[in-house]
Biopython code that builds the backbone (N, CA, C, O; Angstrom):
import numpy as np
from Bio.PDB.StructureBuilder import StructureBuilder

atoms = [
    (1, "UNK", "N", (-35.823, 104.124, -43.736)),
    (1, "UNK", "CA", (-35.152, 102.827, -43.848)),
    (1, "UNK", "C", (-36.108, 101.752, -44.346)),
    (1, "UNK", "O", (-35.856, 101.070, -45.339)),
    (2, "UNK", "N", (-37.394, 101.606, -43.499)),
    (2, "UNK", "CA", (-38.168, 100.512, -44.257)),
    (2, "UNK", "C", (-38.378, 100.952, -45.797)),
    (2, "UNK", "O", (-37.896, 100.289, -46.716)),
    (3, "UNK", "N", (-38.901, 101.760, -45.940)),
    (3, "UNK", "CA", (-39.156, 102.315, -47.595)),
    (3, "UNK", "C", (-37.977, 101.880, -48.480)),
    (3, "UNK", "O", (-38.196, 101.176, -49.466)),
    (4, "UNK", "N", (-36.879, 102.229, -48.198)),
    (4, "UNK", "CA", (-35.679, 101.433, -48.727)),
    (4, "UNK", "C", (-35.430, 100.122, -48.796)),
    (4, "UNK", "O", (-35.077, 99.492, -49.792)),
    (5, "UNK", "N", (-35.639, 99.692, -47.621)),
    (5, "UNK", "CA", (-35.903, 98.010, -47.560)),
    (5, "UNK", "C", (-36.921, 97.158, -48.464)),
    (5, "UNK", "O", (-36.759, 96.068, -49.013)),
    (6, "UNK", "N", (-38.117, 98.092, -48.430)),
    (6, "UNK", "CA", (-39.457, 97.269, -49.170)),
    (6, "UNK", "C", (-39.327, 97.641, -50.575)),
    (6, "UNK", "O", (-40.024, 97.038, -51.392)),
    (7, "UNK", "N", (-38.225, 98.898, -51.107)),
    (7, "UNK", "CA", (-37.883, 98.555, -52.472)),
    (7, "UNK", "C", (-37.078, 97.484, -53.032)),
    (7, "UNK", "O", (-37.206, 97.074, -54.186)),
    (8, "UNK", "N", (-35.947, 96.883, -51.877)),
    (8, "UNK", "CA", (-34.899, 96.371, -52.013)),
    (8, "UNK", "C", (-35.757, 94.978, -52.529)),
    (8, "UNK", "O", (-35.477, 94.291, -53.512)),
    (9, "UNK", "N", (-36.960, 94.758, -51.507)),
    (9, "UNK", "CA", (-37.496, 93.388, -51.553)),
    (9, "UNK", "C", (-38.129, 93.415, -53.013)),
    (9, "UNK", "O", (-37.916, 92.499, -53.807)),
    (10, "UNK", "N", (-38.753, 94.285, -53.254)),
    (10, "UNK", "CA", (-39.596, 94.162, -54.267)),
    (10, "UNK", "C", (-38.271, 94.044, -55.773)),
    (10, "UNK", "O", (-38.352, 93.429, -56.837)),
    (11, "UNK", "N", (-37.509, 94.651, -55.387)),
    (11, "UNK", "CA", (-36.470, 94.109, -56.824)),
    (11, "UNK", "C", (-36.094, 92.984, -56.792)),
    (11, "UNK", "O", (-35.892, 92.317, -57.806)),
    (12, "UNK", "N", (-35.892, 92.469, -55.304)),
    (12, "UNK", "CA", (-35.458, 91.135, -55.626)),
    (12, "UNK", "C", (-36.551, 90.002, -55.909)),
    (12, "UNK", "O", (-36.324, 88.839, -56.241)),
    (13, "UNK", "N", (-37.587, 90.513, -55.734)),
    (13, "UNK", "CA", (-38.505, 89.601, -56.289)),
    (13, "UNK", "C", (-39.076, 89.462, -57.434)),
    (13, "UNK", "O", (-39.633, 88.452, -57.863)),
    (14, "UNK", "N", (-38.892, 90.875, -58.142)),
    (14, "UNK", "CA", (-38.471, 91.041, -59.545)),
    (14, "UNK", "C", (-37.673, 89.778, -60.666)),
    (14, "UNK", "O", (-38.141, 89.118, -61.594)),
    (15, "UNK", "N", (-36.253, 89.846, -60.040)),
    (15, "UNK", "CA", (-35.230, 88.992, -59.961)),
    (15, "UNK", "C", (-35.678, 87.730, -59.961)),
    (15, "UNK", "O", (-35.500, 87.002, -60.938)),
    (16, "UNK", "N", (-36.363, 87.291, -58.775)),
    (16, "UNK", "CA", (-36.761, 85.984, -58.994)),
    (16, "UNK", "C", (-38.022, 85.422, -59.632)),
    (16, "UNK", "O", (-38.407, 84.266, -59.804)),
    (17, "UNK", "N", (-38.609, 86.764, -59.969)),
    (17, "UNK", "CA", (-39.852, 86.162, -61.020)),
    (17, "UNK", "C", (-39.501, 86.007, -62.614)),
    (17, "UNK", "O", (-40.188, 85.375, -63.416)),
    (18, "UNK", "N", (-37.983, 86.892, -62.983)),
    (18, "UNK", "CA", (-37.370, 86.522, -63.987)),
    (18, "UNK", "C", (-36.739, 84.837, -63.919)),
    (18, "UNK", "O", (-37.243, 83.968, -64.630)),
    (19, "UNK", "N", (-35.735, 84.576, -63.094)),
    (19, "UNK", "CA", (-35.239, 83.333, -63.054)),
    (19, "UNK", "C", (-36.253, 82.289, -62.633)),
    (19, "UNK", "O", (-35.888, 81.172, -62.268)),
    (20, "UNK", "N", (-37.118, 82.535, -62.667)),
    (20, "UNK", "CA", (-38.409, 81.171, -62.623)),
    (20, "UNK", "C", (-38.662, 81.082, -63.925)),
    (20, "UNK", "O", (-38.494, 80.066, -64.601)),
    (21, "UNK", "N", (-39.214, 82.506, -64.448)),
    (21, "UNK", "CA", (-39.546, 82.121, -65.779)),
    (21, "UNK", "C", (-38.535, 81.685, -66.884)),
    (21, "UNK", "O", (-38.811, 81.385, -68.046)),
    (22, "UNK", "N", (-37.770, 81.700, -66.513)),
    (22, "UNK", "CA", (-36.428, 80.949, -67.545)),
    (22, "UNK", "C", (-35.884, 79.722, -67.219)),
    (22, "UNK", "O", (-34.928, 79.254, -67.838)),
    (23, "UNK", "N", (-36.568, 79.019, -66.047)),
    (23, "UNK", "CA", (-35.915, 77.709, -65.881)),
    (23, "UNK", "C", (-36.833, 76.481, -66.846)),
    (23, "UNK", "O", (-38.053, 76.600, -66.953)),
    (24, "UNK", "N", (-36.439, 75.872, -67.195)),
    (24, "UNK", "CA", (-36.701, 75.286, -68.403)),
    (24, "UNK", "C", (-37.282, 74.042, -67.784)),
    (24, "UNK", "O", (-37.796, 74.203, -66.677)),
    (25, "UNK", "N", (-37.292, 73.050, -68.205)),
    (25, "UNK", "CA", (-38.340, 71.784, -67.605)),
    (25, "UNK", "C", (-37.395, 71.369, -66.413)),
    (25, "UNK", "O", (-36.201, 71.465, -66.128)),
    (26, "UNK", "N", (-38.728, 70.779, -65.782)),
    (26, "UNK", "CA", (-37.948, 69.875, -64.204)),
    (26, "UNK", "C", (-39.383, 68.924, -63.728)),
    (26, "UNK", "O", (-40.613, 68.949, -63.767)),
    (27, "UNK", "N", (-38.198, 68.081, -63.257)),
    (27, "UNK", "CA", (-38.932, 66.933, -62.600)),
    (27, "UNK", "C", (-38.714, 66.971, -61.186)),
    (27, "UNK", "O", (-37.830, 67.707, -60.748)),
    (28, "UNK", "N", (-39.370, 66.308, -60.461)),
    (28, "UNK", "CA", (-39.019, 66.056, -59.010)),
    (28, "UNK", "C", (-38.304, 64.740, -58.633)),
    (28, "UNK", "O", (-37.930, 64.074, -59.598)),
    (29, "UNK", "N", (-38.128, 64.400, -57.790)),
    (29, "UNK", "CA", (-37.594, 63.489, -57.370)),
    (29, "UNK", "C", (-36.023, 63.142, -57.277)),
    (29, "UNK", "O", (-35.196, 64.016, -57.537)),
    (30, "UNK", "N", (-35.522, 61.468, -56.791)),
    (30, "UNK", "CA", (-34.076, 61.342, -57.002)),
    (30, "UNK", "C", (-33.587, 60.080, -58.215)),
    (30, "UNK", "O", (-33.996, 58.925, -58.326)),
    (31, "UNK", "N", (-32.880, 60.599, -58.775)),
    (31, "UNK", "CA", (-31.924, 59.436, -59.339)),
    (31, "UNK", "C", (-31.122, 58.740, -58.712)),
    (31, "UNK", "O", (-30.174, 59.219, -58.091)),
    (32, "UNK", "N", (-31.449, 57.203, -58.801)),
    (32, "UNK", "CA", (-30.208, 56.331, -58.430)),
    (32, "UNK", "C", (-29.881, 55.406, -59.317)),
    (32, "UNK", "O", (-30.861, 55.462, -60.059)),
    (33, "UNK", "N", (-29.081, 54.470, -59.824)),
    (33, "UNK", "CA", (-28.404, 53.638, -59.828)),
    (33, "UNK", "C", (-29.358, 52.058, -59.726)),
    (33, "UNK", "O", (-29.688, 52.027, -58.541)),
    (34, "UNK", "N", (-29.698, 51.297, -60.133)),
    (34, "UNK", "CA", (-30.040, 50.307, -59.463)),
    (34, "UNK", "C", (-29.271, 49.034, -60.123)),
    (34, "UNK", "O", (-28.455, 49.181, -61.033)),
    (35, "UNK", "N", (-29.558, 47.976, -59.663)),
    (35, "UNK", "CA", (-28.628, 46.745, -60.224)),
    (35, "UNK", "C", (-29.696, 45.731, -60.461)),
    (35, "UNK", "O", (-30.669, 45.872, -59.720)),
    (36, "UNK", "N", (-29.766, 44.584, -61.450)),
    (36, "UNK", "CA", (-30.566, 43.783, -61.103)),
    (36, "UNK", "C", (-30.000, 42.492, -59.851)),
    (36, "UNK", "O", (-30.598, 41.907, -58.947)),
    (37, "UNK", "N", (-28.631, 42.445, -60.337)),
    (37, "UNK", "CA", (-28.206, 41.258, -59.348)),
    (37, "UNK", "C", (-26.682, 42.594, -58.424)),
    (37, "UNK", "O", (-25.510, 42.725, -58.774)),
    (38, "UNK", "N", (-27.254, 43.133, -57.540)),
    (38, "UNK", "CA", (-26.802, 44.033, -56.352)),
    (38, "UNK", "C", (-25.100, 43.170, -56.214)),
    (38, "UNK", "O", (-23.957, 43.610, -56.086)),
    (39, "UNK", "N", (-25.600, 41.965, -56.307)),
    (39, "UNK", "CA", (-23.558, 41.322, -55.488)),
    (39, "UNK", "C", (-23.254, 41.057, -56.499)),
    (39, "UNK", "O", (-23.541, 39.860, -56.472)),
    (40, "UNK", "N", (-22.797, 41.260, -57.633)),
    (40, "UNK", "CA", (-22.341, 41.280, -58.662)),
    (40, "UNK", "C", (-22.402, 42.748, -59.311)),
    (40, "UNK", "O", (-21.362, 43.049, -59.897)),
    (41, "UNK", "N", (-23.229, 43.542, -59.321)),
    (41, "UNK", "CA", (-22.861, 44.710, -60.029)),
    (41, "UNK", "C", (-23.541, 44.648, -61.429)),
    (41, "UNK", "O", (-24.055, 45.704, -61.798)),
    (42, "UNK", "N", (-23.623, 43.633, -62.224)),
    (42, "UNK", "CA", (-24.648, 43.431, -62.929)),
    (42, "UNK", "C", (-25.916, 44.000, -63.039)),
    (42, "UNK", "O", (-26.597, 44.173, -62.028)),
    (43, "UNK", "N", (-26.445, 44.415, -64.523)),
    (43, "UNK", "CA", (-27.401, 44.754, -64.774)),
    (43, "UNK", "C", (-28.099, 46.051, -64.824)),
    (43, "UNK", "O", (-29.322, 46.156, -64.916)),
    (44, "UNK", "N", (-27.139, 47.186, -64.751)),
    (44, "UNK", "CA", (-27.648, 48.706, -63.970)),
    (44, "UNK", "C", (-28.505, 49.157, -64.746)),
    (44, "UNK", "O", (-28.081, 49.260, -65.897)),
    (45, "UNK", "N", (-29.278, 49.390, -64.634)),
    (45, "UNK", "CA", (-30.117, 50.730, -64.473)),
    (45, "UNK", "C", (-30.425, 52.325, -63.692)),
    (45, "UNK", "O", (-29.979, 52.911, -62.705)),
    (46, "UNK", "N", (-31.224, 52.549, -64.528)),
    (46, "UNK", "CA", (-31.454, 54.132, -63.810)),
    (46, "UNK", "C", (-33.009, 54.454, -62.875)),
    (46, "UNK", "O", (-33.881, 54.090, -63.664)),
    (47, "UNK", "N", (-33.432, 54.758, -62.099)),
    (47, "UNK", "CA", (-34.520, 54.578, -61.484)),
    (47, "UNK", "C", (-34.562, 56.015, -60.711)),
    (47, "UNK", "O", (-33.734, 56.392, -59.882)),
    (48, "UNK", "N", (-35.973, 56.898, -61.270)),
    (48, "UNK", "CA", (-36.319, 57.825, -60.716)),
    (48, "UNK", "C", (-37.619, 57.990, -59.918)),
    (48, "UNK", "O", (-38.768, 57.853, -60.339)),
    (49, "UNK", "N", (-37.102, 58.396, -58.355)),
    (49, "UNK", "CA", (-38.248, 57.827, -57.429)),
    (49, "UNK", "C", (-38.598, 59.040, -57.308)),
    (49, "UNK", "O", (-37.615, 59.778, -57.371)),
    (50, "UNK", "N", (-40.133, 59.901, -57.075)),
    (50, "UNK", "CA", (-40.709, 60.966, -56.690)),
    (50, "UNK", "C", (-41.828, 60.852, -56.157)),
    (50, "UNK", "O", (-42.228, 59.698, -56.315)),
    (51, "UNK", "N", (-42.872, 61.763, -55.342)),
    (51, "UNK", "CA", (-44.108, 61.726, -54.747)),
    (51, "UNK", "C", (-44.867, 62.903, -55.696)),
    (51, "UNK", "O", (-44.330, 64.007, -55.789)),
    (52, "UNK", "N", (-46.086, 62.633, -56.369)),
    (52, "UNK", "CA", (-46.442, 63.403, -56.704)),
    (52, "UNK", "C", (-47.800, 63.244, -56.641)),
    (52, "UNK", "O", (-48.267, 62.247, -57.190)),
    (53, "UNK", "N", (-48.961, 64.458, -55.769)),
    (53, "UNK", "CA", (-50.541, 64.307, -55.627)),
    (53, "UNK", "C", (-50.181, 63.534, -54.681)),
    (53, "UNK", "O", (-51.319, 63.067, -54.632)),
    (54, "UNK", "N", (-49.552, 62.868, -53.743)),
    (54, "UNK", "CA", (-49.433, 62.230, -52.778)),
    (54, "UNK", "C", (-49.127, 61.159, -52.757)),
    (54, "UNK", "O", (-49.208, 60.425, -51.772)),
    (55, "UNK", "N", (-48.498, 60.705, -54.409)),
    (55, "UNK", "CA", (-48.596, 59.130, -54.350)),
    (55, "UNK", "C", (-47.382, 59.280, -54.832)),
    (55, "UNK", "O", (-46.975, 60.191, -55.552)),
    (56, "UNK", "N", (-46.530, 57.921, -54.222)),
    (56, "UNK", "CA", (-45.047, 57.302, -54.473)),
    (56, "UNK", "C", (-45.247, 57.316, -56.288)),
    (56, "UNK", "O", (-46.328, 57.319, -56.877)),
    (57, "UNK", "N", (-43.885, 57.322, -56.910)),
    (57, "UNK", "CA", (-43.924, 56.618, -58.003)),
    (57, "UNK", "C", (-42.593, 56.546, -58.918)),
    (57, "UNK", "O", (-41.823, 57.384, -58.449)),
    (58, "UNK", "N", (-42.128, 56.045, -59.776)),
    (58, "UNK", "CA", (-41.037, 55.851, -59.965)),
    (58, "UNK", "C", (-40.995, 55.177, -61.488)),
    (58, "UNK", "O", (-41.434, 54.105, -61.905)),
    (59, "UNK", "N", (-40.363, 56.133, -62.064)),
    (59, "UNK", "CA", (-40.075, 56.143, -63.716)),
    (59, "UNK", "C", (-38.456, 55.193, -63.854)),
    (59, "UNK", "O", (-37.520, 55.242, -63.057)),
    (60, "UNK", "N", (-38.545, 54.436, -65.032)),
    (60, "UNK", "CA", (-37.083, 54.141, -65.478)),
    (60, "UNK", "C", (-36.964, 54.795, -66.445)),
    (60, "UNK", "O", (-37.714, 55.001, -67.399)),
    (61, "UNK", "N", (-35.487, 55.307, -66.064)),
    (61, "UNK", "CA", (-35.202, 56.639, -67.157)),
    (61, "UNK", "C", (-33.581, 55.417, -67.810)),
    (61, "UNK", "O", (-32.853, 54.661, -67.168)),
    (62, "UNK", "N", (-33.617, 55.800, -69.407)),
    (62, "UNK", "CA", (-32.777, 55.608, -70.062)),
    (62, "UNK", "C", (-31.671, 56.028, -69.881)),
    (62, "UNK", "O", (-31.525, 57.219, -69.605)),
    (63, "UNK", "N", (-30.282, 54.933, -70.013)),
    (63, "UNK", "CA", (-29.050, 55.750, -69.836)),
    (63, "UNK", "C", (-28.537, 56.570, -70.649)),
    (63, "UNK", "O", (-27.540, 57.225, -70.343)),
    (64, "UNK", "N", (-29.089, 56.661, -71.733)),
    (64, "UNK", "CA", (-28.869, 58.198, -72.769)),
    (64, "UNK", "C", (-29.526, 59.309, -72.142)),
    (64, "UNK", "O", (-29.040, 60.417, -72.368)),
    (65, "UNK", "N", (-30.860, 59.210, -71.157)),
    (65, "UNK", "CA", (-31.358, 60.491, -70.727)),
    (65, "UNK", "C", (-31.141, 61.062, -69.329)),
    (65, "UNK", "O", (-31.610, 62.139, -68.961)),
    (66, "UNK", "N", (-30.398, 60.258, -68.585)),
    (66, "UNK", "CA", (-29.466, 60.495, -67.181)),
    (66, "UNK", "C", (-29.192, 61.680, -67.115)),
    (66, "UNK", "O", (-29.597, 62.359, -66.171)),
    (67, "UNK", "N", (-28.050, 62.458, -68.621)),
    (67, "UNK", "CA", (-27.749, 63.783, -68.303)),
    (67, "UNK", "C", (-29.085, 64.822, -67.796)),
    (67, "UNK", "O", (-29.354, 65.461, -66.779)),
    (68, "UNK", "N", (-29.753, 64.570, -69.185)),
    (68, "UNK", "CA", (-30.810, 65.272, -69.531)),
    (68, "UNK", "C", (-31.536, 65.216, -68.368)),
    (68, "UNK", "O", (-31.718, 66.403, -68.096)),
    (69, "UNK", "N", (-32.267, 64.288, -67.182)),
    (69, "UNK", "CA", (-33.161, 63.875, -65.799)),
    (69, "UNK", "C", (-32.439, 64.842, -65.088)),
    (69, "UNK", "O", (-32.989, 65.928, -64.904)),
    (70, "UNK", "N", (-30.852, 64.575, -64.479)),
    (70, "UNK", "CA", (-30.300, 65.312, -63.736)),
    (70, "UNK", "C", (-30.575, 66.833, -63.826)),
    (70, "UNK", "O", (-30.983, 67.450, -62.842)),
    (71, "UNK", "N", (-30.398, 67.299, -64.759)),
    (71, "UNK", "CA", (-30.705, 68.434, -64.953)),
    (71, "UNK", "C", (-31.996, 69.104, -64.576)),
    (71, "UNK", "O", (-32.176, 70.133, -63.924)),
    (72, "UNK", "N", (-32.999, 68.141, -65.233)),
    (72, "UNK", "CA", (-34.352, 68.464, -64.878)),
    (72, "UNK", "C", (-34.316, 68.517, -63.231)),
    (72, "UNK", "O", (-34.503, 69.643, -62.772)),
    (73, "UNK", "N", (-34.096, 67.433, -62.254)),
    (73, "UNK", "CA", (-33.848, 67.469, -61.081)),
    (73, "UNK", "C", (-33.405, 68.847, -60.738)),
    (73, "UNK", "O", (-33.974, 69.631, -59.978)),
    (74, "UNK", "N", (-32.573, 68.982, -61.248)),
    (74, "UNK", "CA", (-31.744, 70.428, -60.760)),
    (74, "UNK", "C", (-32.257, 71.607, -61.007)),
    (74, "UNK", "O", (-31.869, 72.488, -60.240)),
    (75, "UNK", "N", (-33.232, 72.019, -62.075)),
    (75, "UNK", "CA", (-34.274, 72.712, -62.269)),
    (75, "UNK", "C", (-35.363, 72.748, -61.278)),
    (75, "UNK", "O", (-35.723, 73.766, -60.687)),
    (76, "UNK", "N", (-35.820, 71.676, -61.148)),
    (76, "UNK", "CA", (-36.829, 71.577, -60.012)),
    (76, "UNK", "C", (-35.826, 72.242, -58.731)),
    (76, "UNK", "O", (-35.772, 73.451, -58.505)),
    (77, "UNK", "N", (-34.993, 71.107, -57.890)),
    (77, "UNK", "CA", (-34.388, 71.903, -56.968)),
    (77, "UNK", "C", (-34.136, 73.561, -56.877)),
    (77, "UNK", "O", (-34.330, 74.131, -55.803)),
    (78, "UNK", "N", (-33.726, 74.247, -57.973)),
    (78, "UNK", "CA", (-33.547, 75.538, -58.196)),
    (78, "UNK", "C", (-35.076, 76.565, -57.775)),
    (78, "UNK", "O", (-35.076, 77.615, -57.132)),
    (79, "UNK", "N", (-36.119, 75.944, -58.296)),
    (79, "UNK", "CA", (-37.562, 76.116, -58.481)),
    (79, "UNK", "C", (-37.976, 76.360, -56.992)),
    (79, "UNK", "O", (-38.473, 77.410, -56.585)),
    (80, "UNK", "N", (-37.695, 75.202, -56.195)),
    (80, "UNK", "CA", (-38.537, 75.270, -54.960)),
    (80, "UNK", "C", (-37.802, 76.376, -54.036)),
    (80, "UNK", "O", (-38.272, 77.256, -53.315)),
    (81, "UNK", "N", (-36.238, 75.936, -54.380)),
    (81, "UNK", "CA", (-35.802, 77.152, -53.630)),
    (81, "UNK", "C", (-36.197, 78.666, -54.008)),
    (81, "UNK", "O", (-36.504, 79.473, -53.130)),
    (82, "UNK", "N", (-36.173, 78.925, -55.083)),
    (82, "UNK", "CA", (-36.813, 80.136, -55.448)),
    (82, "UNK", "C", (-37.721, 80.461, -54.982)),
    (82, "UNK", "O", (-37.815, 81.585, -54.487)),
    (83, "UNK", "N", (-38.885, 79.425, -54.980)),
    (83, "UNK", "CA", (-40.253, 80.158, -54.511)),
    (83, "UNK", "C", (-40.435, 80.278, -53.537)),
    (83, "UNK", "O", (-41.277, 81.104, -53.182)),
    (84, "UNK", "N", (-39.670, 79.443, -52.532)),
    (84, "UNK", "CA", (-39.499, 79.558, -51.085)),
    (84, "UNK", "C", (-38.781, 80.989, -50.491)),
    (84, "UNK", "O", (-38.822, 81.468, -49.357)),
    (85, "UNK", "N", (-38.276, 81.350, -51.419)),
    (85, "UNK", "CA", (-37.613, 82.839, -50.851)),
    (85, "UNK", "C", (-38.857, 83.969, -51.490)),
    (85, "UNK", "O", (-39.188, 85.070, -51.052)),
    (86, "UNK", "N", (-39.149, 83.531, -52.174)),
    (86, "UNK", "CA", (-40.338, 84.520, -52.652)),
    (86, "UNK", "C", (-41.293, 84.720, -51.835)),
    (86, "UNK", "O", (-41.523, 85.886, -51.514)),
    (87, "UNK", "N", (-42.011, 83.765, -51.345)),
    (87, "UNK", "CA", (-42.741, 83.577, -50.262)),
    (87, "UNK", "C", (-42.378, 84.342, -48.707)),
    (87, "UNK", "O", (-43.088, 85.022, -47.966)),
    (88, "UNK", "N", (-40.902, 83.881, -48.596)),
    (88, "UNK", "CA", (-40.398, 84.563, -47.308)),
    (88, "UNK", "C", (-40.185, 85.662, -47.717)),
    (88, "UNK", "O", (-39.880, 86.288, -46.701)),
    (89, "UNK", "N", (-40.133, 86.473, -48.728)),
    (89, "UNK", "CA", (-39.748, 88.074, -48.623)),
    (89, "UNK", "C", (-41.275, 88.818, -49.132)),
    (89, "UNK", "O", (-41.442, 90.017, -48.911)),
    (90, "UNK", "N", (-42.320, 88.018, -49.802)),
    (90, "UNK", "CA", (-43.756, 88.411, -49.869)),
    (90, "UNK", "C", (-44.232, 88.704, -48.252)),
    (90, "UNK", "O", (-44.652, 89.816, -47.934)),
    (91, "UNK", "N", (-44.160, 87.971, -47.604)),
    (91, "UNK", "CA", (-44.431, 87.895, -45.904)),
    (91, "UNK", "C", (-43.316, 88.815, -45.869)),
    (91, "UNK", "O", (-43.651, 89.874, -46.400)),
    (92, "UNK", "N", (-42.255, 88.829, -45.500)),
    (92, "UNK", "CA", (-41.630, 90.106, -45.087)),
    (92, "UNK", "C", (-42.243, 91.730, -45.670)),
    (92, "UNK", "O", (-42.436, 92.733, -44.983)),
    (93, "UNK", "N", (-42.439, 91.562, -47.082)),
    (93, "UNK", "CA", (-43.020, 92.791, -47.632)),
    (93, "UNK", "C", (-44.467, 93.210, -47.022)),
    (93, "UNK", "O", (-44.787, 94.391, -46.887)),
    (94, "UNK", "N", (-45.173, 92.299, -46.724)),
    (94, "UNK", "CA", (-46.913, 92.269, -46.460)),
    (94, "UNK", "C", (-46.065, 93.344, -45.231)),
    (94, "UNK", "O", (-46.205, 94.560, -45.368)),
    (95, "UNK", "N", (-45.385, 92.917, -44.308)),
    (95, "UNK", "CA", (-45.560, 92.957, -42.323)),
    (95, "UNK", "C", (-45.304, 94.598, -43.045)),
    (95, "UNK", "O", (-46.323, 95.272, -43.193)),
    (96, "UNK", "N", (-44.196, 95.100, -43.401)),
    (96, "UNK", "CA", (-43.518, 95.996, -43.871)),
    (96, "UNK", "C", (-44.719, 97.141, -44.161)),
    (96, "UNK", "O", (-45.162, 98.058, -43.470)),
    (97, "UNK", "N", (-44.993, 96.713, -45.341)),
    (97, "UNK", "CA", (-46.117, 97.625, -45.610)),
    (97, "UNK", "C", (-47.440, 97.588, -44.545)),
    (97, "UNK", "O", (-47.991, 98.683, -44.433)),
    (98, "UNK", "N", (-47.793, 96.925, -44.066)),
    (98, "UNK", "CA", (-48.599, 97.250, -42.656)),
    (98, "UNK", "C", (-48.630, 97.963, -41.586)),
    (98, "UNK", "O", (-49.555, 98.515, -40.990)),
    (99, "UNK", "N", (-46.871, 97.855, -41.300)),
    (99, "UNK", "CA", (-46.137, 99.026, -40.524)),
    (99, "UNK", "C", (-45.888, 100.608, -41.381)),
    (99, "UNK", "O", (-45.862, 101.696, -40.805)),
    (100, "UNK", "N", (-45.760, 100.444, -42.533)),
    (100, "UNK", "CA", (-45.804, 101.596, -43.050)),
    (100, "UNK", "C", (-47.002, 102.361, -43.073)),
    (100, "UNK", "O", (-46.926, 103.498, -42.608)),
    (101, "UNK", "N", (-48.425, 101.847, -43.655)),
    (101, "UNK", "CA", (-49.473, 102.728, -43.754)),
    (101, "UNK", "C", (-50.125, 102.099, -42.377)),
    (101, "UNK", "O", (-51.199, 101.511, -42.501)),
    (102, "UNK", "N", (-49.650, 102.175, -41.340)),
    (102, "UNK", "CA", (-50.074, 101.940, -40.086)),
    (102, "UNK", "C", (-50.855, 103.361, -39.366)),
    (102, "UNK", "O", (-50.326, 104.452, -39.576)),
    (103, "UNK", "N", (-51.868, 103.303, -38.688)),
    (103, "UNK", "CA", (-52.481, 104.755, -38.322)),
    (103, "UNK", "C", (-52.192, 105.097, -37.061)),
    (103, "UNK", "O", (-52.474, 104.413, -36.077)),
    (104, "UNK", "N", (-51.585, 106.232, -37.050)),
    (104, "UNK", "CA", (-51.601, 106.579, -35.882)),
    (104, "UNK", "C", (-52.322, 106.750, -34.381)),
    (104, "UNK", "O", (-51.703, 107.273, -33.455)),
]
sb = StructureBuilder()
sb.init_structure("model")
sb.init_model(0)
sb.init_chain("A")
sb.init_seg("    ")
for serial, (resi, resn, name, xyz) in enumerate(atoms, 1):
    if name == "N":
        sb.init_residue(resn, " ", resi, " ")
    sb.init_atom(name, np.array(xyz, "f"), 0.0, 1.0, " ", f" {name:<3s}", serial, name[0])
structure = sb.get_structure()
């Protein structure tokens, strides 16, 4: 059963070392909305806030490139989740194979 299992993992990590390498650019952070005069509605803009190296920072992105940011966002999001399962089934594979060539 483990031997079966630690193939299962290793394809799916296969899997996800393909869909990393095909995700195309990404940024971090969030898009919002901003206004210059808030009680009126006036003035919007686009404002992308992220932490990166540890420091706050925040780009104004054009309203022609909104689609295009979102996306990137969504790339990134896709990204971390990925590697985060990679990670958890690398640690699952390590314990696995430890128990397998374990000595009697």
């Amino acid at each position: 059963m483990t031997t079966k299992h630690l193939a299962q993992i290793e394809k799916r990590i296969g899997k996800i070392k393909a869909e990393i390498a095909a995700i195309g650019e990404m940024r971090p952070g969030s898009l919002t909305r901003q206004y210059k005069d808030p009680d009126s509605g006036s003035g919007a803009y686009y404002q992308l806030s992220f932490t990166l190296d540890m420091k706050s920072r925040t780009d104004y992105i054009p309203r022609d490139w909104v689609r295009e940011v979102r996306r990137q966002i969504g790339n990134y999001k896709r990204f971390k989740s990925l590697s985060a399962e990679w990670v958890a089934l690398s640690i699952e594979r390590c314990r696995l194979t430890m128990k397998l060539t374990r000595r009697p």
